[in-house]
Each structure stands twice: as structure tokens, then as C-alpha cells.
SELOVO-453710 format. One record per atom (N, C-alpha, C): residue number from 1; atom name; x, y, z; residue in one letter. Coordinates in nm, 3 decimals. Example, Ala and Ser with C-alpha at 12.3 -4.5 7.8 and 13.67 -1.06 7.14 Angstrom:
<recs>
[rec 1, 'N', [1.319, -0.569, 0.780], 'a'],
[rec 1, 'CA', [1.230, -0.450, 0.780], 'a'],
[rec 1, 'C', [1.320, -0.330, 0.780], 'a'],
[rec 2, 'N', [1.285, -0.225, 0.708], 's'],
[rec 2, 'CA', [1.367, -0.106, 0.714], 's'],
[rec 2, 'C', [1.290, 0.003, 0.787], 's'],
</recs>
This chain:
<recs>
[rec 1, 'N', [1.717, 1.712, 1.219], 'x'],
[rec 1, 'CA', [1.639, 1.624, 1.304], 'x'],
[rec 1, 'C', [1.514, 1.578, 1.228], 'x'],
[rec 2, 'N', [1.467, 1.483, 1.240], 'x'],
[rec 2, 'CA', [1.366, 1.394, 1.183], 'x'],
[rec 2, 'C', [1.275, 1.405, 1.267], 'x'],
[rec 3, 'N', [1.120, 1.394, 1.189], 'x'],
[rec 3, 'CA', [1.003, 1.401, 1.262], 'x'],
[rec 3, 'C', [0.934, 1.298, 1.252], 'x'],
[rec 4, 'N', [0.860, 1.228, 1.378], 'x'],
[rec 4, 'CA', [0.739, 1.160, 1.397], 'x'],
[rec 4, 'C', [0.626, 1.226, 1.305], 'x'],
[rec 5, 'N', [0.586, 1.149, 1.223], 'x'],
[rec 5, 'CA', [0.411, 1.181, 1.167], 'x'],
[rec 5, 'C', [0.315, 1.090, 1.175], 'x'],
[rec 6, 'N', [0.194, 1.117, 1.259], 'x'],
[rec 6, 'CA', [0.086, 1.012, 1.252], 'x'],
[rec 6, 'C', [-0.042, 1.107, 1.175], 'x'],
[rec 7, 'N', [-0.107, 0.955, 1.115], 'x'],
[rec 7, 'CA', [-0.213, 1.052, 1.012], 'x'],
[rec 7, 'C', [-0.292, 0.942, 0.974], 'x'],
[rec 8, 'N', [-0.432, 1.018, 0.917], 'x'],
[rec 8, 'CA', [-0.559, 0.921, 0.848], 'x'],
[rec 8, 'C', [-0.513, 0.940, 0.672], 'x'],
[rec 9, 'N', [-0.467, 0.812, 0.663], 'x'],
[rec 9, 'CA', [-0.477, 0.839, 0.540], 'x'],
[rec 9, 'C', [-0.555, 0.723, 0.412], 'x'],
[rec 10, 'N', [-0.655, 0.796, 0.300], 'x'],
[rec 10, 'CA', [-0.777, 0.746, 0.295], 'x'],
[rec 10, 'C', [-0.718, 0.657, 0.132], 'x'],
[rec 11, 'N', [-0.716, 0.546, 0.159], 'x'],
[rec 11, 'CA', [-0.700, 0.480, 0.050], 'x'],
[rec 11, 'C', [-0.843, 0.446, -0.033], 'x'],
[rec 12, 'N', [-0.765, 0.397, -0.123], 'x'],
[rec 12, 'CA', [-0.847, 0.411, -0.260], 'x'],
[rec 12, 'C', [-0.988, 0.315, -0.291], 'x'],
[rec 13, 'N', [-0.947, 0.183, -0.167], 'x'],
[rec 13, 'CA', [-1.027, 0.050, -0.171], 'x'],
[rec 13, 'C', [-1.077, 0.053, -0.004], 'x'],
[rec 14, 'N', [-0.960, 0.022, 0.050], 'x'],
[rec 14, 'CA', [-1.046, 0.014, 0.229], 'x'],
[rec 14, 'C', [-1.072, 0.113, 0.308], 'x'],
[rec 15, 'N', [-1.073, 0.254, 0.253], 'x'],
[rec 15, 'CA', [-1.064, 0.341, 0.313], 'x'],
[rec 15, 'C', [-1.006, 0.397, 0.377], 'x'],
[rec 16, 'N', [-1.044, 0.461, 0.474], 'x'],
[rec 16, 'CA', [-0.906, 0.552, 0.556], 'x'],
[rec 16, 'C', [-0.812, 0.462, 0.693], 'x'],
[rec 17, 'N', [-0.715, 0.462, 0.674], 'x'],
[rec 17, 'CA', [-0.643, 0.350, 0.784], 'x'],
[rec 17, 'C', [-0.501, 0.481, 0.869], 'x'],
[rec 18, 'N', [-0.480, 0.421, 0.940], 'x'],
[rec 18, 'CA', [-0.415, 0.506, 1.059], 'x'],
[rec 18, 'C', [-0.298, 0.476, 0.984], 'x'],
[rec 19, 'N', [-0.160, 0.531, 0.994], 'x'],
[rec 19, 'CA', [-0.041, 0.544, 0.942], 'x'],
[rec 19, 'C', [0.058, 0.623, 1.023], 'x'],
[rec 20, 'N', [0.185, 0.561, 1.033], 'x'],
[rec 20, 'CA', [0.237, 0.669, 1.121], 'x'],
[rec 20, 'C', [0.386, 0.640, 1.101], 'x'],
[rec 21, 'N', [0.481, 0.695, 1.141], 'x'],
[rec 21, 'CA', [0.626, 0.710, 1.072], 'x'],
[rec 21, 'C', [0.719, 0.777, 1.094], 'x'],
[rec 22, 'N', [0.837, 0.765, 1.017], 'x'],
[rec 22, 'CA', [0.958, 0.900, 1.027], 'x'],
[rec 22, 'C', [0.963, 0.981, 0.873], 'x'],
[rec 23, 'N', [0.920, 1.137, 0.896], 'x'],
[rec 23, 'CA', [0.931, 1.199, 0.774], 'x'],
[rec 23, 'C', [1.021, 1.210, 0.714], 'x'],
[rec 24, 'N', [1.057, 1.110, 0.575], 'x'],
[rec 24, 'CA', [1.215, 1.132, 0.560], 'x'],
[rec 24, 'C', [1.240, 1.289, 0.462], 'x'],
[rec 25, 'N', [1.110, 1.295, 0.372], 'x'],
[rec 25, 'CA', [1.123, 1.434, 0.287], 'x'],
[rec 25, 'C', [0.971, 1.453, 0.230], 'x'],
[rec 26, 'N', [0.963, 1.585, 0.241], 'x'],
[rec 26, 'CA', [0.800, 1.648, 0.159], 'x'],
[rec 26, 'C', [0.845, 1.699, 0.033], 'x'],
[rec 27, 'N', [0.792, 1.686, -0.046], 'x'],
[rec 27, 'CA', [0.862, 1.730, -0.186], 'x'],
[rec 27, 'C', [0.702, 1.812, -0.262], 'x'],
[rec 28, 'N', [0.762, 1.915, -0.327], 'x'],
[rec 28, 'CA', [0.646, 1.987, -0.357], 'x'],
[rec 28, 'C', [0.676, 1.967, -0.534], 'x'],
[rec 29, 'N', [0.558, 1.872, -0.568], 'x'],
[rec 29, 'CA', [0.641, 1.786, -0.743], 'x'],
[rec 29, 'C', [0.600, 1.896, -0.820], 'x'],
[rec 30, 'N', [0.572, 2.027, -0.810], 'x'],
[rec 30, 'CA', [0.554, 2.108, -0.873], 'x'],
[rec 30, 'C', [0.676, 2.174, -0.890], 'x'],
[rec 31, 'N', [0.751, 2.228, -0.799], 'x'],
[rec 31, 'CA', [0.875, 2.251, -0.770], 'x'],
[rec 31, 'C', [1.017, 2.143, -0.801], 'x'],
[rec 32, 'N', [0.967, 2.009, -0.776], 'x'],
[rec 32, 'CA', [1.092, 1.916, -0.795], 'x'],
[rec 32, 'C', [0.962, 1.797, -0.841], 'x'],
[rec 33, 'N', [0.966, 1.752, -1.015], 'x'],
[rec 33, 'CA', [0.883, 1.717, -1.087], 'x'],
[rec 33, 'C', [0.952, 1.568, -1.051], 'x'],
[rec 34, 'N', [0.859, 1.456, -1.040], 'x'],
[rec 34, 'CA', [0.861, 1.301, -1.058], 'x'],
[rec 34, 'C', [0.889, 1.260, -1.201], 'x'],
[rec 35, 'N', [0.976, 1.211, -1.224], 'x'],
[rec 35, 'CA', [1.050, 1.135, -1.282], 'x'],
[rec 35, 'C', [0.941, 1.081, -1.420], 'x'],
[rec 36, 'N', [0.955, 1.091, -1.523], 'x'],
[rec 36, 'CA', [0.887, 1.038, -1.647], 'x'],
[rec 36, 'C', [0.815, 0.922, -1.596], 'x'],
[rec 37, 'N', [0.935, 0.821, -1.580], 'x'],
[rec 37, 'CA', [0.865, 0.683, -1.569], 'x'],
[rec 37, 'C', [0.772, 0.642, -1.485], 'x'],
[rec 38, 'N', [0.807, 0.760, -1.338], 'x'],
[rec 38, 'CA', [0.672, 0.734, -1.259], 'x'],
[rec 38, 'C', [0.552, 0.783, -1.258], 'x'],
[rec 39, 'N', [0.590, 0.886, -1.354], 'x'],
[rec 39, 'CA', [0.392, 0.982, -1.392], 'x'],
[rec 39, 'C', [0.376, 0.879, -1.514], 'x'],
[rec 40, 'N', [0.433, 0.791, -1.589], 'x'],
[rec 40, 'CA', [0.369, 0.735, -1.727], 'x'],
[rec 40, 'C', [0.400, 0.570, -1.666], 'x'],
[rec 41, 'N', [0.408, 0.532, -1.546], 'x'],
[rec 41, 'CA', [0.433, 0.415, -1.532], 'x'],
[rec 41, 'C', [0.320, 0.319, -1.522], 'x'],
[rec 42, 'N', [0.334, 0.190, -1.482], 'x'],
[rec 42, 'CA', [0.173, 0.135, -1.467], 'x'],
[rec 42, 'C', [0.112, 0.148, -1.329], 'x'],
[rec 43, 'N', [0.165, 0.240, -1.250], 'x'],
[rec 43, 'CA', [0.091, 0.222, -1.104], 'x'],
[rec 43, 'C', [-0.026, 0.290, -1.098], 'x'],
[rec 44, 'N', [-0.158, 0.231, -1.058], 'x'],
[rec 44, 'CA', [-0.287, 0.282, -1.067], 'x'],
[rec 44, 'C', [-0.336, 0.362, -1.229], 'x'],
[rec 45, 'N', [-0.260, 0.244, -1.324], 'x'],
[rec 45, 'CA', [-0.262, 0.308, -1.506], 'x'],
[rec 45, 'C', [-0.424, 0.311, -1.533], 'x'],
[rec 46, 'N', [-0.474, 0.209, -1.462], 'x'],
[rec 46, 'CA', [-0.614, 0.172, -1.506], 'x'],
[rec 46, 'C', [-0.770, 0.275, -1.413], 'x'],
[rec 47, 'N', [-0.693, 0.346, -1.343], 'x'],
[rec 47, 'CA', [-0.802, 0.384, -1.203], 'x'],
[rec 47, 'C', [-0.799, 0.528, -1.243], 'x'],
[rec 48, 'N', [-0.951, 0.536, -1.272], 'x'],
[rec 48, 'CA', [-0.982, 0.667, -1.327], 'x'],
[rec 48, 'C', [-1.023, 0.751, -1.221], 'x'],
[rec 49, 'N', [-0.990, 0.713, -1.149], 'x'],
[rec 49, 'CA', [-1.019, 0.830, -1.016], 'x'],
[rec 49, 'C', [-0.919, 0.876, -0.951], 'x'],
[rec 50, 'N', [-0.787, 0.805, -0.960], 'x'],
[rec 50, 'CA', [-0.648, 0.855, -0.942], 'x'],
[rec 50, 'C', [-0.578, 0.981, -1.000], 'x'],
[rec 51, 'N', [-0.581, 1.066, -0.897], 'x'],
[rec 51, 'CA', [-0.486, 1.168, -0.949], 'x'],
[rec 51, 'C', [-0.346, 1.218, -0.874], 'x'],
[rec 52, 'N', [-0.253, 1.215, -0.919], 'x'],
[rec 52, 'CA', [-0.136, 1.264, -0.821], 'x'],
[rec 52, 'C', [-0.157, 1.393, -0.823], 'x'],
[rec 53, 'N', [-0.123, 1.422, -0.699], 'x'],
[rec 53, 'CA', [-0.112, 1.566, -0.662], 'x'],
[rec 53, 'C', [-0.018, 1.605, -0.625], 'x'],
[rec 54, 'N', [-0.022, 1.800, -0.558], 'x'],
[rec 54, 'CA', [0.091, 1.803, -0.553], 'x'],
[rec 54, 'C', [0.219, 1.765, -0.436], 'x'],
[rec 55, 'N', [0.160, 1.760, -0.351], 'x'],
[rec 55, 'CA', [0.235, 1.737, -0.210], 'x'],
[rec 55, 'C', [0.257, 1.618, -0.215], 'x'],
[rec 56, 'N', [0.375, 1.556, -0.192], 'x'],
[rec 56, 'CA', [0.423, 1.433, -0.151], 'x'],
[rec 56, 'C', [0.502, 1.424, -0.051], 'x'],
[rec 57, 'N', [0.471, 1.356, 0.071], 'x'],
[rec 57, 'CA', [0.537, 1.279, 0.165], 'x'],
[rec 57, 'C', [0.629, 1.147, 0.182], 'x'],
[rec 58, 'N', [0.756, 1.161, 0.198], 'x'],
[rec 58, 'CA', [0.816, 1.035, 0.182], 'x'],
[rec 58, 'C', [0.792, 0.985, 0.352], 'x'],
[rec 59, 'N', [0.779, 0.842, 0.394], 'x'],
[rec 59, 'CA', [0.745, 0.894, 0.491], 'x'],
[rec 59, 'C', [0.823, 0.679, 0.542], 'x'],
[rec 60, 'N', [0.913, 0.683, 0.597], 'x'],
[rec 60, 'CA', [1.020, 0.565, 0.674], 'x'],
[rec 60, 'C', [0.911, 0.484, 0.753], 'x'],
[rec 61, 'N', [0.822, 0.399, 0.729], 'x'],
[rec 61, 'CA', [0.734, 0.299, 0.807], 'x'],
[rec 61, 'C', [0.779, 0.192, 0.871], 'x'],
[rec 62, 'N', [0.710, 0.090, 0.914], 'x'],
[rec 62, 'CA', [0.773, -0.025, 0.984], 'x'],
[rec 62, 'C', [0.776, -0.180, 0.850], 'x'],
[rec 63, 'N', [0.704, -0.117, 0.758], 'x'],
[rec 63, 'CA', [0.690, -0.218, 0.656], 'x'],
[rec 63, 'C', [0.780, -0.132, 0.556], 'x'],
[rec 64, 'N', [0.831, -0.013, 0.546], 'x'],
[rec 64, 'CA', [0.966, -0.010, 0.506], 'x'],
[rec 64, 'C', [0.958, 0.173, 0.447], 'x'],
[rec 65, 'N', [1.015, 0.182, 0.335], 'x'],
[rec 65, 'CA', [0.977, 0.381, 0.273], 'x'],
[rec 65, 'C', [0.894, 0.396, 0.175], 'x'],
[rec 66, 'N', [0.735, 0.441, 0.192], 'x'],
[rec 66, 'CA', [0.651, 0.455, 0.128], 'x'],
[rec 66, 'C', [0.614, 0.611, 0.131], 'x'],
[rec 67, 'N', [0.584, 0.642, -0.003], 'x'],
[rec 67, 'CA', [0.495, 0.797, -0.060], 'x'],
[rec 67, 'C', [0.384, 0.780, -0.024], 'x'],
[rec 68, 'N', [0.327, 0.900, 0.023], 'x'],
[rec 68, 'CA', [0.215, 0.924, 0.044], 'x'],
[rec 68, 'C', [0.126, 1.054, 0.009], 'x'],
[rec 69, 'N', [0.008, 1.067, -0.094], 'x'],
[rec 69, 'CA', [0.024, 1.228, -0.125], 'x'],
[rec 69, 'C', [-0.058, 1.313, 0.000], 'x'],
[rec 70, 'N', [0.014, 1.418, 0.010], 'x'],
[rec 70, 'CA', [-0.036, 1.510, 0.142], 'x'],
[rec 70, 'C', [-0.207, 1.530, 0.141], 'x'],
[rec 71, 'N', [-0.272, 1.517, -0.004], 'x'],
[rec 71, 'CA', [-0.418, 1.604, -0.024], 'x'],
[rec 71, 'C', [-0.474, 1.474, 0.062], 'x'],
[rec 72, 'N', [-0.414, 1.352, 0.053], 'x'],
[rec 72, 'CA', [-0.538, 1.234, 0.095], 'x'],
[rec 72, 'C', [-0.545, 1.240, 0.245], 'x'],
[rec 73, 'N', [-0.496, 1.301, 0.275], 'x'],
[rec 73, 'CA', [-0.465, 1.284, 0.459], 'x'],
[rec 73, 'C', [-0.579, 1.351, 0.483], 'x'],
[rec 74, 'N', [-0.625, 1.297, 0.596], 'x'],
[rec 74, 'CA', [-0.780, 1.353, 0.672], 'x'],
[rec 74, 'C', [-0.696, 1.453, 0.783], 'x'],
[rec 75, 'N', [-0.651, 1.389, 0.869], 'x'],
[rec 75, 'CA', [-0.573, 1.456, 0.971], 'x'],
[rec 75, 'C', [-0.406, 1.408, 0.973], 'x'],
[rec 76, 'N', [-0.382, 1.492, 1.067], 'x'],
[rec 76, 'CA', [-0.207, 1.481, 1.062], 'x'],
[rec 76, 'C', [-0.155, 1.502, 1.152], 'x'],
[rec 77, 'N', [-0.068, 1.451, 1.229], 'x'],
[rec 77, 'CA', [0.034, 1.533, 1.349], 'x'],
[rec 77, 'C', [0.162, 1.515, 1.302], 'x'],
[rec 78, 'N', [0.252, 1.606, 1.337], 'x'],
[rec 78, 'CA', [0.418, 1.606, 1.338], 'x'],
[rec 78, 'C', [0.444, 1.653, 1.438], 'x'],
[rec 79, 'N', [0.544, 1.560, 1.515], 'x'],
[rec 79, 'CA', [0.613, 1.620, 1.616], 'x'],
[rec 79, 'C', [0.757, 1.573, 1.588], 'x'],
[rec 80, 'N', [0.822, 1.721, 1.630], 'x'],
[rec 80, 'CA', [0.968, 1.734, 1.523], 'x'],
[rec 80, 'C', [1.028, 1.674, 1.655], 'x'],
[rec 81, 'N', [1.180, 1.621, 1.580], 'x'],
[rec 81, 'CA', [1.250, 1.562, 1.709], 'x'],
[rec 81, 'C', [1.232, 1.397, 1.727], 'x'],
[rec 82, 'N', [1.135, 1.378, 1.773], 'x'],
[rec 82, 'CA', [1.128, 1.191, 1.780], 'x'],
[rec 82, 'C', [1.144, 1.163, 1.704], 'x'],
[rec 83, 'N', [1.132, 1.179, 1.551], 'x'],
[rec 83, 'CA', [1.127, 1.062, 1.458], 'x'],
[rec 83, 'C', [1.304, 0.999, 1.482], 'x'],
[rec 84, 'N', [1.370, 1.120, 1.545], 'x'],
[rec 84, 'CA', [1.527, 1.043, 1.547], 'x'],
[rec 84, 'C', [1.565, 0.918, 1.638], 'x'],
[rec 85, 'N', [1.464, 0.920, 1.728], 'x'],
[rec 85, 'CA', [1.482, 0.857, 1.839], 'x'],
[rec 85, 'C', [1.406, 0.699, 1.787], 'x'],
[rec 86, 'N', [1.278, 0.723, 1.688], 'x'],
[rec 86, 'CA', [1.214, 0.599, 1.619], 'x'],
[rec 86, 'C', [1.287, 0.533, 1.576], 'x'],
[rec 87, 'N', [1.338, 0.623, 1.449], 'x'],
[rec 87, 'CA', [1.403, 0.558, 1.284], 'x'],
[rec 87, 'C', [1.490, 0.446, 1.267], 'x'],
[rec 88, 'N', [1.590, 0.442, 1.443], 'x'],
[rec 88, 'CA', [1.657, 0.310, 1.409], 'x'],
[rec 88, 'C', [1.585, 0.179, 1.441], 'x'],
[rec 89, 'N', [1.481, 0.193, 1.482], 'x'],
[rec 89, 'CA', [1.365, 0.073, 1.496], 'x'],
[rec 89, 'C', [1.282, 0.044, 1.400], 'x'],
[rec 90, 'N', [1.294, 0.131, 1.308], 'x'],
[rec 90, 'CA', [1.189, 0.138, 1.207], 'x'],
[rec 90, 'C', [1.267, 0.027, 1.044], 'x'],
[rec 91, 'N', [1.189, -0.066, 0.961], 'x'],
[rec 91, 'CA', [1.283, -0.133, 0.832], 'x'],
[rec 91, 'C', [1.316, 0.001, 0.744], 'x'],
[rec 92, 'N', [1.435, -0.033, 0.702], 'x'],
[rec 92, 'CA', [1.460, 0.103, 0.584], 'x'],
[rec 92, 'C', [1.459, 0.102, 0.483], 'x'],
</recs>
């Protein structure tokens, strides 16, 4: 079963914006490491204040499946169960 997650999560330029979703997977990249090309790729190559960490959230939105890392979240809810009842409303 899939979970609903709503959360503050604090971007890098406009700050913290509301976000909310179906959890598709948490991946701990310490345990299951990201892919060469995406730790040496050009996303945020230039932003010296960027650091990936370790918790990652995959997380099914309405603008489609975006990562999110767990440390940036201010707050969080999961409630297990709905996200099944969302997900077919949600782009994939």
C-alpha cells in the first residue's frame, strides 16, 4: 500500500513551499548508492551550497515523479493507505 506525504520543503531560491504526494520509494543512498552520472552530472554542478544527502524520497506529484532529499524537509506527514486511493489521479 502506498502512502500520502505532505511536507515543507525548503528550496534552494524561493524557499520553503508546501509539497505533497504519493511515496513511491525512500532510498537510503548510503545503502543503495546513486548512479555515477547523477552524483557527477550537471544538476546544481555550479551551487556551492548543494549537498546531497543521505535520505531520498521518491515522491509521485501532480506535475509528475520528483526526488526529494529527506534532510530539507521542515515538517512531514505520512499517512499510510491513501496514497492508493490518490495515485490514479496523480501524472506518472
Amino acid at each position: 500500500m502506498k502512502s500520502l506525504v505532505m511536507f515543507s520543503y525548503k528550496q534552494p531560491v524561493e524557499g520553503s513551499k508546501f509539497r505533497w504526494g504519493v511515496l513511491k520509494e525512500r532510498r537510503n543512498t548510503n545503502k543503495h548508492p546513486l548512479s555515477w552520472e547523477t552524483i557527477t552530472g550537471a544538476y546544481r554542478k555550479y551551487d556551492p551550497e548543494f549537498k546531497r544527502s543521505r535520505d531520498l524520497d521518491t515522491v509521485q506529484t501532480r506535475d509528475g515523479v520528483k526526488a526529494f532529499y529527506k534532510e530539507r524537509q521542515n515538517w512531514g506527514i505520512k499517512i499510510p493507505f491513501v496514497g492508493s486511493l490518490v495515485a490514479p489521479f496523480l501524472k506518472s
